[in-house]
Backbone of each chain as ProteinMPNN parsed JSONL, in Angstrom:
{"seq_chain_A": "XXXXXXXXXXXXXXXXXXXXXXXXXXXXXXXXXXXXXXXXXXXXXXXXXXXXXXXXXXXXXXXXXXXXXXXXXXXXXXXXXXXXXXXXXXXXXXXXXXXXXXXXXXXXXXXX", "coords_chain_A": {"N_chain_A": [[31.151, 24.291, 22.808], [30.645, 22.294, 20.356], [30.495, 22.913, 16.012], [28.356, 22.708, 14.916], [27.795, 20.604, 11.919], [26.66, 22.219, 8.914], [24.664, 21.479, 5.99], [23.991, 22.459, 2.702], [21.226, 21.637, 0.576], [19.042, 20.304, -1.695], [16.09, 19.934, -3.666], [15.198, 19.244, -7.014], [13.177, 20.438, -10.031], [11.067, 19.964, -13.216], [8.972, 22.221, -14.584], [5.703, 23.261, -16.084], [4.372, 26.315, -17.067], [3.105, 27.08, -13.896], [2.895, 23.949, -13.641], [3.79, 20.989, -12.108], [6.273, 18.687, -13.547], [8.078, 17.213, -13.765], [10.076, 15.269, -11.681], [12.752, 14.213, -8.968], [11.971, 11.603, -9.451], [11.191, 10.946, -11.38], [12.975, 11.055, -12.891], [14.49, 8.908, -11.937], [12.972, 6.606, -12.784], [13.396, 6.957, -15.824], [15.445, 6.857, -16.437], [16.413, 4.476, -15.801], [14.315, 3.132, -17.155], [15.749, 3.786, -19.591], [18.209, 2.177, -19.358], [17.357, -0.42, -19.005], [15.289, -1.144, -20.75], [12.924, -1.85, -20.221], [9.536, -1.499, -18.558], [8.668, -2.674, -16.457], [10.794, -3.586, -14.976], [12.138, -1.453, -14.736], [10.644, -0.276, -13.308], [10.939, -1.461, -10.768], [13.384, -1.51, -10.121], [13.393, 1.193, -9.29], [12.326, 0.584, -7.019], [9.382, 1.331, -7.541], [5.921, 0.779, -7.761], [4.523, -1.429, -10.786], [2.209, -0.43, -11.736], [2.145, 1.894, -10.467], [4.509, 3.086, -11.683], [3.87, 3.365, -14.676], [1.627, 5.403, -14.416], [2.986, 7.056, -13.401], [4.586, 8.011, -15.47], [2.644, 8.542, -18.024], [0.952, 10.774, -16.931], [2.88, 12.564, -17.214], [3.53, 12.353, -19.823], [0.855, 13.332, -20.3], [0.999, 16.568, -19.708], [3.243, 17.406, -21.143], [2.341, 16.866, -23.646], [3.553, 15.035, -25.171], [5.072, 11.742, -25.899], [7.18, 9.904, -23.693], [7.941, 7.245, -23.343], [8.472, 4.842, -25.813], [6.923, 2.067, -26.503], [7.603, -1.691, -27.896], [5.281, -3.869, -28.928], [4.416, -7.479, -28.439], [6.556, -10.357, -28.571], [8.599, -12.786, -26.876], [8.904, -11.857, -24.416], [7.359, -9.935, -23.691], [7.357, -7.315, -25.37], [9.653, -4.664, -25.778], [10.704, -1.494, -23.847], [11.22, 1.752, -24.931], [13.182, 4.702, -24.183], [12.057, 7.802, -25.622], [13.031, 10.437, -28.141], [12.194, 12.913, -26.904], [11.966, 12.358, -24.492], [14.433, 11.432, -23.509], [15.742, 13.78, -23.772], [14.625, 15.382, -21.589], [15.775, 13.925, -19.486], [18.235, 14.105, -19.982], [18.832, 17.17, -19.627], [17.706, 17.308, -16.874], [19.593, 15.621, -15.59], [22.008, 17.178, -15.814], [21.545, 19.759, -14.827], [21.02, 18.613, -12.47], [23.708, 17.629, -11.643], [24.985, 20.133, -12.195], [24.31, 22.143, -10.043], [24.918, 20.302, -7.517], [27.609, 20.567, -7.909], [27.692, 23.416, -7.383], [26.445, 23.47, -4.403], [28.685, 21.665, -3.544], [31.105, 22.955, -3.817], [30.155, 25.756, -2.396], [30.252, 24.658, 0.478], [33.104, 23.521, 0.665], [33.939, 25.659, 0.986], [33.651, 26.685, 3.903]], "CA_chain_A": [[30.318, 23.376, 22.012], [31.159, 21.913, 18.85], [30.012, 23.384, 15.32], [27.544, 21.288, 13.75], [28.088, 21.371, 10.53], [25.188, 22.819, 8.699], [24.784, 21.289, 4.602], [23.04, 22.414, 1.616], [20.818, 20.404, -0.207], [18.118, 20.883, -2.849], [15.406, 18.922, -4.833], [15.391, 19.993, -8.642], [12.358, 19.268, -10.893], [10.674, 20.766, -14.13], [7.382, 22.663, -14.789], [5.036, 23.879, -17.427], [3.797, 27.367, -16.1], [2.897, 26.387, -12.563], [2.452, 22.765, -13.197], [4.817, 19.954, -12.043], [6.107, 17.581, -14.275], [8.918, 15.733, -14.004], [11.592, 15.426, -10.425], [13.986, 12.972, -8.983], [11.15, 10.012, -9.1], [10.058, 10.48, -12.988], [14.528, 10.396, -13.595], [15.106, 8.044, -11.756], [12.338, 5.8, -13.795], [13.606, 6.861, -17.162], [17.309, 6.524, -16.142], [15.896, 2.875, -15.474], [13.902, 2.478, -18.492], [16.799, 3.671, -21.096], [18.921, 0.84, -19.221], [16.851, -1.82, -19.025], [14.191, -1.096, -22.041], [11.652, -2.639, -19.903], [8.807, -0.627, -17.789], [8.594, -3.241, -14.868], [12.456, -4.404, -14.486], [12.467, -0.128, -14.616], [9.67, 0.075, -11.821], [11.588, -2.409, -9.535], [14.93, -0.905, -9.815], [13.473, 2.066, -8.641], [10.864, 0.588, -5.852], [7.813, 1.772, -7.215], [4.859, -0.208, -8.718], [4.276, -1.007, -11.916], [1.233, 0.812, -12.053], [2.815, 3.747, -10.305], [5.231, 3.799, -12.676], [3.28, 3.973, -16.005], [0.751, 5.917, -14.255], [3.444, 8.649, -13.895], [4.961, 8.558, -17.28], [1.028, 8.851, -18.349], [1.074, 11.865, -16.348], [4.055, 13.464, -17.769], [3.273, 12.595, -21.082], [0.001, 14.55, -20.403], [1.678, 17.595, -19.331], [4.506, 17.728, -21.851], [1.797, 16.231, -25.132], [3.899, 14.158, -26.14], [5.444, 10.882, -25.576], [8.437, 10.289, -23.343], [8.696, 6.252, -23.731], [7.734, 3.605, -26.492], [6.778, 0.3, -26.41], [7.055, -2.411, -29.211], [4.479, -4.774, -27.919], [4.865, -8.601, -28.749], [7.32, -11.419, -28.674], [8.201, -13.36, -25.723], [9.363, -11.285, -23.339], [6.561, -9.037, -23.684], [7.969, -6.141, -25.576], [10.713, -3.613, -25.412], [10.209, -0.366, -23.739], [12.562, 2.479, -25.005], [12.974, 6.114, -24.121], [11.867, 8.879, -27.109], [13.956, 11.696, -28.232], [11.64, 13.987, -25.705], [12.152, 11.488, -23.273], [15.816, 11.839, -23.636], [16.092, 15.333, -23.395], [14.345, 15.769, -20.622], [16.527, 13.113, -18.847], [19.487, 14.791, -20.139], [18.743, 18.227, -18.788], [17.413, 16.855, -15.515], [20.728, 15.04, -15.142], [23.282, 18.293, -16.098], [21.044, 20.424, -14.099], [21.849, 18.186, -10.993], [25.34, 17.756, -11.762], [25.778, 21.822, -11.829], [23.245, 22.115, -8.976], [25.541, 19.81, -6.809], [28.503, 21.027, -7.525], [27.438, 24.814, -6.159], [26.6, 23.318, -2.97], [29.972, 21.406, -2.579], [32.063, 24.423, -4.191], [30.244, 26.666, -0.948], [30.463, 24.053, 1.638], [34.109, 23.264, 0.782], [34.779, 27.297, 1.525], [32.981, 26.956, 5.091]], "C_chain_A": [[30.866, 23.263, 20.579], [30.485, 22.237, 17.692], [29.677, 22.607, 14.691], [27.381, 22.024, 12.681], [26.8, 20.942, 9.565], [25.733, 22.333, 6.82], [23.637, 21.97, 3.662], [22.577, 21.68, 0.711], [19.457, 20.908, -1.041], [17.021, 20.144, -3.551], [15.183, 19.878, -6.129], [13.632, 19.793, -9.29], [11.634, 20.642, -12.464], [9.263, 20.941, -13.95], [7.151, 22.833, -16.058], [4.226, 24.635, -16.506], [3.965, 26.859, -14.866], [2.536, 24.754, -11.977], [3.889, 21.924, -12.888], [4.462, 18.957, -12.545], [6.792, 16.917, -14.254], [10.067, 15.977, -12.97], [12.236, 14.221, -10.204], [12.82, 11.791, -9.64], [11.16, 9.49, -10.519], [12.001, 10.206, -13.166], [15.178, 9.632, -13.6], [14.486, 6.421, -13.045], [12.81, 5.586, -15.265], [14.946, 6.675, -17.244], [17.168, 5.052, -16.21], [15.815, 2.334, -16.928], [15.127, 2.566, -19.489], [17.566, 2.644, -20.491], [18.755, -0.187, -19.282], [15.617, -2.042, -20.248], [12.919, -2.166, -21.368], [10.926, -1.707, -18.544], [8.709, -1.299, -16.126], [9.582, -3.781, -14.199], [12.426, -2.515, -13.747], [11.866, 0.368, -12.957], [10.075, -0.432, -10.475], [12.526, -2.026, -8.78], [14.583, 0.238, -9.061], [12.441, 2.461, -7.486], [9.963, 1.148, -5.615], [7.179, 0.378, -7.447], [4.697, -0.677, -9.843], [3.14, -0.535, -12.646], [1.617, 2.158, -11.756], [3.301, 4.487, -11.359], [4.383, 4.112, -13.807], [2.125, 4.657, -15.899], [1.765, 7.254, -14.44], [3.932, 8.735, -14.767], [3.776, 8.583, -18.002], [1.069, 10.473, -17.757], [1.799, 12.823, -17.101], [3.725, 13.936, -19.148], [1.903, 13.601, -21.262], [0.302, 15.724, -20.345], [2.212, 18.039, -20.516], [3.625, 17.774, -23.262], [2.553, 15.914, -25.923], [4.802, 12.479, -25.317], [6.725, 10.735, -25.062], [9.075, 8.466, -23.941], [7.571, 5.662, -24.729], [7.435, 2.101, -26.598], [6.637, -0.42, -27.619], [6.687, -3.614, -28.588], [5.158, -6.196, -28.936], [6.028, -9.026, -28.771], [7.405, -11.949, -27.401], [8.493, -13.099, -24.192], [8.355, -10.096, -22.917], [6.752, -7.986, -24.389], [9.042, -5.269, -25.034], [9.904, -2.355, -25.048], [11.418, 0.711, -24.358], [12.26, 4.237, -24.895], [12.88, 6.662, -25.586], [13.062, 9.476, -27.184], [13.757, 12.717, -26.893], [12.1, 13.037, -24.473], [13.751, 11.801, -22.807], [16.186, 13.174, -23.263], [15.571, 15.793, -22.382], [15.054, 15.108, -19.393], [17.896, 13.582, -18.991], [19.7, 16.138, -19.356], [18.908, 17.686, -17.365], [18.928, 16.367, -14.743], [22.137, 16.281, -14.892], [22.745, 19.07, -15.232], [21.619, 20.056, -12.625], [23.031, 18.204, -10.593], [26.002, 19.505, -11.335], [25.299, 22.184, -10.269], [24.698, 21.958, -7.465], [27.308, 20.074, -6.64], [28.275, 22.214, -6.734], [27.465, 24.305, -4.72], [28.058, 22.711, -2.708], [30.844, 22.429, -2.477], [31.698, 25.363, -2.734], [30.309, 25.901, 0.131], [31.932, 23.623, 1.768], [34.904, 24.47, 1.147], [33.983, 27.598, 3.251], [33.983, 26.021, 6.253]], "O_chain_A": [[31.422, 24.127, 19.902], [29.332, 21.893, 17.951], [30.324, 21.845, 13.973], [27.074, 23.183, 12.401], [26.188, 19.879, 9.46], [26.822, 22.681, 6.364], [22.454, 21.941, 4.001], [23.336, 21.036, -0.012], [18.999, 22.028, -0.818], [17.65, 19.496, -4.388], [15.028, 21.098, -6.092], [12.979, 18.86, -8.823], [11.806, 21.86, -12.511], [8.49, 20.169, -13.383], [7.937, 22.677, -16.992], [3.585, 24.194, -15.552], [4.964, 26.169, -14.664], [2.182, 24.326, -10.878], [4.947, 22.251, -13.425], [3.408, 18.322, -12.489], [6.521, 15.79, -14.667], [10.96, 16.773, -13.262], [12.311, 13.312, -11.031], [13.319, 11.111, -10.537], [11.148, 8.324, -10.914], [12.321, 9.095, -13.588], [16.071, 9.299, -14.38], [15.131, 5.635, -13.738], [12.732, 4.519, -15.874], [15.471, 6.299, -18.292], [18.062, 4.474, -16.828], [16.544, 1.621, -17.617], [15.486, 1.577, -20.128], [17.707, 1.817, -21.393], [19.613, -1.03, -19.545], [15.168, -3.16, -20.501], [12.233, -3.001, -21.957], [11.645, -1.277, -17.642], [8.686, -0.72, -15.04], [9.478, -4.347, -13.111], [12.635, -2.293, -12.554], [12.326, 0.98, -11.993], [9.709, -0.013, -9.377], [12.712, -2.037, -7.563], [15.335, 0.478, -8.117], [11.945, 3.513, -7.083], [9.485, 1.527, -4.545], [7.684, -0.742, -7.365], [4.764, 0.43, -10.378], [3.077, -0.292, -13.851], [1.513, 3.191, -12.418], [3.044, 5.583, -11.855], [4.14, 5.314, -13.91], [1.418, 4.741, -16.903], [1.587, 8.188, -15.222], [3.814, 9.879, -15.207], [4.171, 8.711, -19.16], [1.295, 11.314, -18.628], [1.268, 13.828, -17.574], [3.629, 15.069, -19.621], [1.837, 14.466, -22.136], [-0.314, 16.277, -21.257], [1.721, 19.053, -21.011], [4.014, 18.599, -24.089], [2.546, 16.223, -27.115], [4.986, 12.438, -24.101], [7.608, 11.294, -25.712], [10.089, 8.263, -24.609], [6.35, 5.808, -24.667], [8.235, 1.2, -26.851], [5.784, -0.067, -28.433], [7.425, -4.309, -27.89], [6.017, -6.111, -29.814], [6.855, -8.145, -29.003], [6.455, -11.725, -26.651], [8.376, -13.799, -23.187], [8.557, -9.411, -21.915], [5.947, -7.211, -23.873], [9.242, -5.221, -23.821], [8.833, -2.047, -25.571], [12.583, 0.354, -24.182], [11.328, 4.846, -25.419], [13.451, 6.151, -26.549], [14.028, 9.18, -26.481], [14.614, 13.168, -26.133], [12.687, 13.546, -23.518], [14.047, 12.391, -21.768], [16.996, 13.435, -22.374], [16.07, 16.875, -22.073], [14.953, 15.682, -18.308], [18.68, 13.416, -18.056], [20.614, 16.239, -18.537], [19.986, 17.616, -16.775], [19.276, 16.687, -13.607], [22.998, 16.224, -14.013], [23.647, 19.312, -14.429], [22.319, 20.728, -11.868], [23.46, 18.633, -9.523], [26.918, 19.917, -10.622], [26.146, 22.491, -9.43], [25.214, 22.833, -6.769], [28.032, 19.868, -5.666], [28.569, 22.203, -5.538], [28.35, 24.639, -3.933], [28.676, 23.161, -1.743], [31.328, 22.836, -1.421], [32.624, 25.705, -1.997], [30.479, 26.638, 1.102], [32.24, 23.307, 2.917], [36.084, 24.488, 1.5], [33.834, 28.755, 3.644], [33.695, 26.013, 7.45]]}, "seq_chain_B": "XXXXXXXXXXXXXXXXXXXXXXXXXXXXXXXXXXXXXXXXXXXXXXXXXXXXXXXXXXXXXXXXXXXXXXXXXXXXXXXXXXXXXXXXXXXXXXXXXXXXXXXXXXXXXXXX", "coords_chain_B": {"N_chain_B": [[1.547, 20.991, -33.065], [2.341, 23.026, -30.814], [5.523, 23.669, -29.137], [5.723, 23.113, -25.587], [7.133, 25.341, -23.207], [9.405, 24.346, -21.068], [10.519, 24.692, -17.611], [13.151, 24.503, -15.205], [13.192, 24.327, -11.782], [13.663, 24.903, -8.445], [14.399, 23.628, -5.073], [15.68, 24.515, -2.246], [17.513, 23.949, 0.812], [18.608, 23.908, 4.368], [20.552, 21.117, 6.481], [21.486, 19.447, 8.591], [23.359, 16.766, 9.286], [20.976, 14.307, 8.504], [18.749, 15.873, 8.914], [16.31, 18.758, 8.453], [17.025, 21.966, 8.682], [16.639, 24.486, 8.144], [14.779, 26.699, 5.783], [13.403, 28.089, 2.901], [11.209, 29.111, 3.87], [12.172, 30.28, 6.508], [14.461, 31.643, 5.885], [12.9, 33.687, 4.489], [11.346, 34.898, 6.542], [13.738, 35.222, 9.096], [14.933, 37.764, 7.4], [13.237, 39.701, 7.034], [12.944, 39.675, 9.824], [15.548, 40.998, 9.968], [15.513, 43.224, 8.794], [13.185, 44.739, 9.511], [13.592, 44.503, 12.542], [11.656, 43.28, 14.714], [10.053, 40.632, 15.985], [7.013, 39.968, 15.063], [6.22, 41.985, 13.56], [7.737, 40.651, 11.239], [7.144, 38.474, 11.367], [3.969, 38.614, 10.276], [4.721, 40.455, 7.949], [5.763, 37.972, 6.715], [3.552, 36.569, 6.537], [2.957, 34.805, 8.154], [1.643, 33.246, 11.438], [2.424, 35.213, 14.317], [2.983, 32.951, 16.38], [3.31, 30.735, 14.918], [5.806, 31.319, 13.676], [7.963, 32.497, 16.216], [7.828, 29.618, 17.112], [9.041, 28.498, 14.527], [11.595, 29.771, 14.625], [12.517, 29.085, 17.3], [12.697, 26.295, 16.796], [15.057, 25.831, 15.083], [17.181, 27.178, 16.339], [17.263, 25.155, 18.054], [18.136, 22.596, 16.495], [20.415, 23.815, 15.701], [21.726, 24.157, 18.008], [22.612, 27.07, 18.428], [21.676, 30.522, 19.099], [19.914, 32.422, 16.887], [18.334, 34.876, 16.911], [18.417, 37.246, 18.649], [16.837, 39.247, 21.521], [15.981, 41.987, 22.843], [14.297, 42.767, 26.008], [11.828, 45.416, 27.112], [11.034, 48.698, 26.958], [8.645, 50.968, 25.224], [8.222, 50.029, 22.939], [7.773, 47.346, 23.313], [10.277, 45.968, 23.219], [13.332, 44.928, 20.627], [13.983, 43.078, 18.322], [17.285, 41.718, 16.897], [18.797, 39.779, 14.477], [21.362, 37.329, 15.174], [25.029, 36.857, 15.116], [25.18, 34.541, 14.068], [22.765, 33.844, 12.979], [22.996, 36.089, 10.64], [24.837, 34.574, 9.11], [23.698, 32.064, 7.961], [21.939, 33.142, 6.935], [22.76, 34.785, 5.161], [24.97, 32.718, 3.543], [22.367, 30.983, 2.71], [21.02, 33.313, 1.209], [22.773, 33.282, -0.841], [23.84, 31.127, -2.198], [21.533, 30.222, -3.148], [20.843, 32.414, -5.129], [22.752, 31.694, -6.802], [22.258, 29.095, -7.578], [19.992, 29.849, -8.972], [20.633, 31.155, -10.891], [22.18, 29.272, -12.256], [19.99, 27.915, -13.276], [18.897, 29.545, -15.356], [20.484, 30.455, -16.774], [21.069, 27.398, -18.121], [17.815, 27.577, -19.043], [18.038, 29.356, -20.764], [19.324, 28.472, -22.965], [18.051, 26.811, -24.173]], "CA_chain_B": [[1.559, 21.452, -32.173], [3.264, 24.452, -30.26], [5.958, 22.941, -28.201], [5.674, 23.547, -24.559], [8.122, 25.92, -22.67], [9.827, 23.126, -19.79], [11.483, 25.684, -17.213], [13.613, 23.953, -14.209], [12.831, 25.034, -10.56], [14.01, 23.934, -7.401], [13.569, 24.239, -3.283], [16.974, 24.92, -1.842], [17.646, 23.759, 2.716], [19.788, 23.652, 4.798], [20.121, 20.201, 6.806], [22.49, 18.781, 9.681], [23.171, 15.414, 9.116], [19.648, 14.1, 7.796], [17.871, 17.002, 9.966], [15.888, 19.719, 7.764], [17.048, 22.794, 9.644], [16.181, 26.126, 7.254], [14.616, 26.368, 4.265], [12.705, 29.256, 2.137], [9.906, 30.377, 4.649], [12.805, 30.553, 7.237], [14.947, 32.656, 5.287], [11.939, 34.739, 4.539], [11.133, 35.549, 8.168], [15.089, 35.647, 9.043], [15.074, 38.119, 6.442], [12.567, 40.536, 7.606], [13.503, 40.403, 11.082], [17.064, 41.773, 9.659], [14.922, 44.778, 8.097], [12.208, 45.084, 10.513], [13.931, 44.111, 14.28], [10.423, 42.963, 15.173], [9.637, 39.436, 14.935], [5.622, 40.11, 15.053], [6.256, 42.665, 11.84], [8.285, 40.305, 10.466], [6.005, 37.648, 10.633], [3.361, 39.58, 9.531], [5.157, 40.305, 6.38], [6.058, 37.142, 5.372], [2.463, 35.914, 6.316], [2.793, 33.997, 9.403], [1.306, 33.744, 12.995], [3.252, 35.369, 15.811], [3.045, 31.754, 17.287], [4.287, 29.992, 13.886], [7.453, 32.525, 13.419], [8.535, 32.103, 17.252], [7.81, 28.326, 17.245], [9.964, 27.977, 13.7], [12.848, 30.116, 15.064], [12.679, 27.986, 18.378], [13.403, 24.829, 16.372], [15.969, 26.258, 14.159], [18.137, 27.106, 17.378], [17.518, 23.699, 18.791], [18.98, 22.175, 15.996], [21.739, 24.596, 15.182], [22.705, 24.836, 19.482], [22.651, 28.446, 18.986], [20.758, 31.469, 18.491], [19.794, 33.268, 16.005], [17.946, 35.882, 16.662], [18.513, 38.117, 20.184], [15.713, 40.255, 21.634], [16.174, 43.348, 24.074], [13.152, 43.308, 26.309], [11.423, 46.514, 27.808], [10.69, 49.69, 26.152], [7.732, 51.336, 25.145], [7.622, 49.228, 21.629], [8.216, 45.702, 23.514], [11.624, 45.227, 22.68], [13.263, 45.442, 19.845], [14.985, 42.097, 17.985], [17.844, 41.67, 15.994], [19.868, 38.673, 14.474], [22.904, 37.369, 15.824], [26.007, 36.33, 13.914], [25.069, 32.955, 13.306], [21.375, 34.271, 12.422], [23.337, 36.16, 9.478], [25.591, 33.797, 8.449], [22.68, 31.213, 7.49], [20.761, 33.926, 6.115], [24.219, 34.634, 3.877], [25.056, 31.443, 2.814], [21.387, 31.042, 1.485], [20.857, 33.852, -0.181], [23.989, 32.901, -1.988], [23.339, 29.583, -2.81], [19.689, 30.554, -3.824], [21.035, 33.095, -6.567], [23.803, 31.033, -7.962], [21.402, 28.041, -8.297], [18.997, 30.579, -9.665], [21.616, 31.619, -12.499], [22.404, 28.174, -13.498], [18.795, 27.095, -13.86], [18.737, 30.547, -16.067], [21.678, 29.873, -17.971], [20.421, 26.366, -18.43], [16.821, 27.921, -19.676], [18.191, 30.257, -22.422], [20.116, 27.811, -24.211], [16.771, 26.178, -25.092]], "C_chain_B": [[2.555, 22.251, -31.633], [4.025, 23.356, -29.554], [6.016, 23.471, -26.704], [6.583, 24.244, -23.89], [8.183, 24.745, -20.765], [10.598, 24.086, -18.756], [12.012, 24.681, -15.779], [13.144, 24.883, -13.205], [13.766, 24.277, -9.675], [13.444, 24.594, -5.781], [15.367, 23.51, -2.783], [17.048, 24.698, 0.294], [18.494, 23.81, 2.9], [19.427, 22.539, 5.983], [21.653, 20.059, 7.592], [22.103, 17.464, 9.869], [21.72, 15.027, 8.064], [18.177, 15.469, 7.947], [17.7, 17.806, 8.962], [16.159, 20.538, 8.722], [16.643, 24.376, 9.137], [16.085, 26.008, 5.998], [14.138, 27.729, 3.98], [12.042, 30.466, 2.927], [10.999, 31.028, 5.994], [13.533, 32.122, 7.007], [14.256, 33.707, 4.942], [11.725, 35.561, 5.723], [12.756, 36.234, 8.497], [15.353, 37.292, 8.559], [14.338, 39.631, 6.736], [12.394, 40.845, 8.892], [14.896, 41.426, 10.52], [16.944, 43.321, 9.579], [14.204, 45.633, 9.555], [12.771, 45.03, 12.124], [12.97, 43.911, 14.841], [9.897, 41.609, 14.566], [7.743, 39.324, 14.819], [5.632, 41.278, 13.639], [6.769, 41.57, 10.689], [7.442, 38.992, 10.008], [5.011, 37.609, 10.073], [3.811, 39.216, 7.965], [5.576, 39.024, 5.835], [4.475, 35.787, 6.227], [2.518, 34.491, 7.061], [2.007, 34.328, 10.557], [2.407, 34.139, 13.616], [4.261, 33.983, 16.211], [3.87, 30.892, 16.106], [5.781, 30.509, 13.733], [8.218, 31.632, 14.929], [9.172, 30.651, 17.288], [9.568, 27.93, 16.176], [11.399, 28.368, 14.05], [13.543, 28.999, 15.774], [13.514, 26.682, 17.592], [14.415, 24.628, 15.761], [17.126, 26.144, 15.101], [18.301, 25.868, 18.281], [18.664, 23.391, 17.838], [20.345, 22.805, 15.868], [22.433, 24.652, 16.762], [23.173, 26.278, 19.128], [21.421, 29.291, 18.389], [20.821, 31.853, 17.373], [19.319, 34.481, 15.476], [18.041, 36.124, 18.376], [17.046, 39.377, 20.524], [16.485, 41.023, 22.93], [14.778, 43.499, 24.621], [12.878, 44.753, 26.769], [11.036, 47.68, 26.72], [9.157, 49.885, 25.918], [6.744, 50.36, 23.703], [7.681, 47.729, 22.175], [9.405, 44.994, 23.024], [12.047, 45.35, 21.294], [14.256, 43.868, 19.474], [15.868, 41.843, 17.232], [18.205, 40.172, 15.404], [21.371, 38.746, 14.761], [24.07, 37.063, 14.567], [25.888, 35.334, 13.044], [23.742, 33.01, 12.404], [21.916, 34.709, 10.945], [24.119, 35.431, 8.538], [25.003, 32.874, 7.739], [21.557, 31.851, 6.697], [21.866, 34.466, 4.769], [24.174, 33.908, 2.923], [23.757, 31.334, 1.614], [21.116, 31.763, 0.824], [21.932, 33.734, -1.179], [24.063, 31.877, -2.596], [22.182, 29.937, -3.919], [19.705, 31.235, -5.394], [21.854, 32.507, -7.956], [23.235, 29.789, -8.145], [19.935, 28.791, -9.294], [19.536, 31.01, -11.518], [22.009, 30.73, -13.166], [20.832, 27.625, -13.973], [18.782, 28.279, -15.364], [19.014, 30.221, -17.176], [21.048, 28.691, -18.903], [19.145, 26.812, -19.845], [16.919, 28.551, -21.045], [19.286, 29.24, -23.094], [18.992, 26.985, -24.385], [16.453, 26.742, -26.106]], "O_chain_B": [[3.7, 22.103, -32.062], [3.483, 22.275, -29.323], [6.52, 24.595, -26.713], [7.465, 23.385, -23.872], [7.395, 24.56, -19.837], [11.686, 24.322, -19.281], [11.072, 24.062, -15.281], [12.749, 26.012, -13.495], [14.463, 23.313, -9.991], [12.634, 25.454, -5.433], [15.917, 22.425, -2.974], [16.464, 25.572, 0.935], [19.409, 23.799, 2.076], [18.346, 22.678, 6.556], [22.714, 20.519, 7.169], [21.068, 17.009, 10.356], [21.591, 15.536, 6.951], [17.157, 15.747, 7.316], [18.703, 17.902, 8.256], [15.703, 20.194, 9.813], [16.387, 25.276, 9.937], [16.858, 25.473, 5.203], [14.445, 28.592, 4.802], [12.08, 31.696, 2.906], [10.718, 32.13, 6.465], [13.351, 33.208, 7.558], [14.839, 34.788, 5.023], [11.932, 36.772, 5.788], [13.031, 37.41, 8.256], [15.956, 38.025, 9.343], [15.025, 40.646, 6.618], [11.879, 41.894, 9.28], [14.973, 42.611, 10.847], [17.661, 44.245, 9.965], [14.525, 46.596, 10.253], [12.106, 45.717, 12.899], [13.105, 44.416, 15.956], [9.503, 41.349, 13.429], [7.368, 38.248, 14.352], [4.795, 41.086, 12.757], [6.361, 41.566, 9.528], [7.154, 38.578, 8.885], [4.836, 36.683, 9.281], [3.522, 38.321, 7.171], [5.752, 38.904, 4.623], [4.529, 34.563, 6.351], [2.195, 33.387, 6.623], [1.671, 35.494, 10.765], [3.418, 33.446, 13.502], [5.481, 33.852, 16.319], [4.979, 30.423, 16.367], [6.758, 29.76, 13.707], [8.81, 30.554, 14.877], [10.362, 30.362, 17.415], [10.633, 27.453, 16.569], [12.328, 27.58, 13.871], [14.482, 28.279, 15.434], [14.655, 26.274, 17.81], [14.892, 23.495, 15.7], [17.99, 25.287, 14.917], [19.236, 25.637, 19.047], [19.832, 23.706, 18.065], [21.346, 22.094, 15.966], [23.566, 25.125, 16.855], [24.242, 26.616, 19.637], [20.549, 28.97, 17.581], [21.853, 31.641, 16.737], [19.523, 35.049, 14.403], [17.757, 35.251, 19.196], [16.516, 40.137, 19.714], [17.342, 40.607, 23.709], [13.991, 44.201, 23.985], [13.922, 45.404, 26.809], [10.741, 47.315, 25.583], [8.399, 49.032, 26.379], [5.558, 50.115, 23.482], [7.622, 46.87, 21.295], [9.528, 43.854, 22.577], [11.205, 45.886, 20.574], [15.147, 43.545, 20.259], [15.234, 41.525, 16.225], [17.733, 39.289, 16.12], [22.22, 39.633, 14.676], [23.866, 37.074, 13.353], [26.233, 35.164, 11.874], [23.619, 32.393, 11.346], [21.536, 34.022, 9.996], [24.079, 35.633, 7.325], [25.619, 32.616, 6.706], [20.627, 31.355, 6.061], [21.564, 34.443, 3.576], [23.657, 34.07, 1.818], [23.811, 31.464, 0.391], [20.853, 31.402, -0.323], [21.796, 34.158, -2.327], [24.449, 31.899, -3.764], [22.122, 29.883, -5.147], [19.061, 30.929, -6.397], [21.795, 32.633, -9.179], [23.793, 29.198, -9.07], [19.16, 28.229, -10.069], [19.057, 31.09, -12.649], [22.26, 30.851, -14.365], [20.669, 26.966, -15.0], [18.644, 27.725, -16.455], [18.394, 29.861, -18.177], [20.632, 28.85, -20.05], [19.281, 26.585, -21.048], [16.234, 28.397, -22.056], [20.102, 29.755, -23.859], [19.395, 26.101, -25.141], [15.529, 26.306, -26.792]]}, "name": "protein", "num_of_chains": 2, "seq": "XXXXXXXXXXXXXXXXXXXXXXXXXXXXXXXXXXXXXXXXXXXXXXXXXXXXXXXXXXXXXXXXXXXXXXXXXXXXXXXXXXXXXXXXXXXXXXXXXXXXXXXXXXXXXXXXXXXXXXXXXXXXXXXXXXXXXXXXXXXXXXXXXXXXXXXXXXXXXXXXXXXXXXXXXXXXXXXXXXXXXXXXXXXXXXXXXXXXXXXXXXXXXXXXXXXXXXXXXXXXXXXX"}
């Protein structure tokens, strides 16, 4: 019989104490938003809602107390959305985290 | 305001093709058969039924086409069970994975 070949794989995400606050779904959103500076182009790209979405960056921002994105309301496009500093850094981690993350698993599956 | 301590986590499998095939509670059980050679102690200790342990093994060796754990019936204790090669090799791998994704989240954490 042939050796099925067995992978490692992982989901990442951050806490506060025992709470969950932010995994792939909230990075992919803010990976969105800093590209497109808009909350519902952001929500599309990453086939939620656009209630979903600013329900969970509501969420987060509860968790964390403080703000991850900003909005400058008016003109005719509706406003810009743009990631914070916190927002940023938590998108930054999240991202290097995966990156190291993913290498480990290829680094031991490329010695198997 | 205090700023919140953000700590990374994760949940670490192992998967064939798309297939979830061993994850945490596996490796737990796995883990305490190794110690124990009794999969009714072992499930026990890591706070299973009898019937859940067996069952999860069962499905483990579907997917994987082999064993993983061997039993010796008869005796006065009902047999006595060990793991096989392939049983340790998957119980290997993850605890090795598990620690060296454990040390970069670490790493990660103290440079905050």
């Amino acid at each position: 019989m042939t050796k099925r070949k067995i992978s490692p794989a992982f989901k990442l995400w951050f806490q506060i104490g025992e709470d969950y606050v932010f995994g792939e779904g909230a990075y992919e959103l803010l990976e969105q938003i800093r590209k497109k500076k808009s909350i519902s182009a952001a929500a599309k790209a990453s086939r939620m809602s656009y209630r979903y979405a600013w329900a969970h960056i509501k969420e987060i921002e509860k968790h964390l107390g403080e703000s991850i994105v900003k909005t400058q309301k008016g003109g005719k496009q509706g406003g810009k959305t743009e990631i914070t500093k916190e927002g940023l850094s938590l998108l930054t981690r999240y991202k290097r985290l995966k990156e190291l993350m993913t290498k480990v698993c290829e680094e031991e599956t490329s010695q198997k």
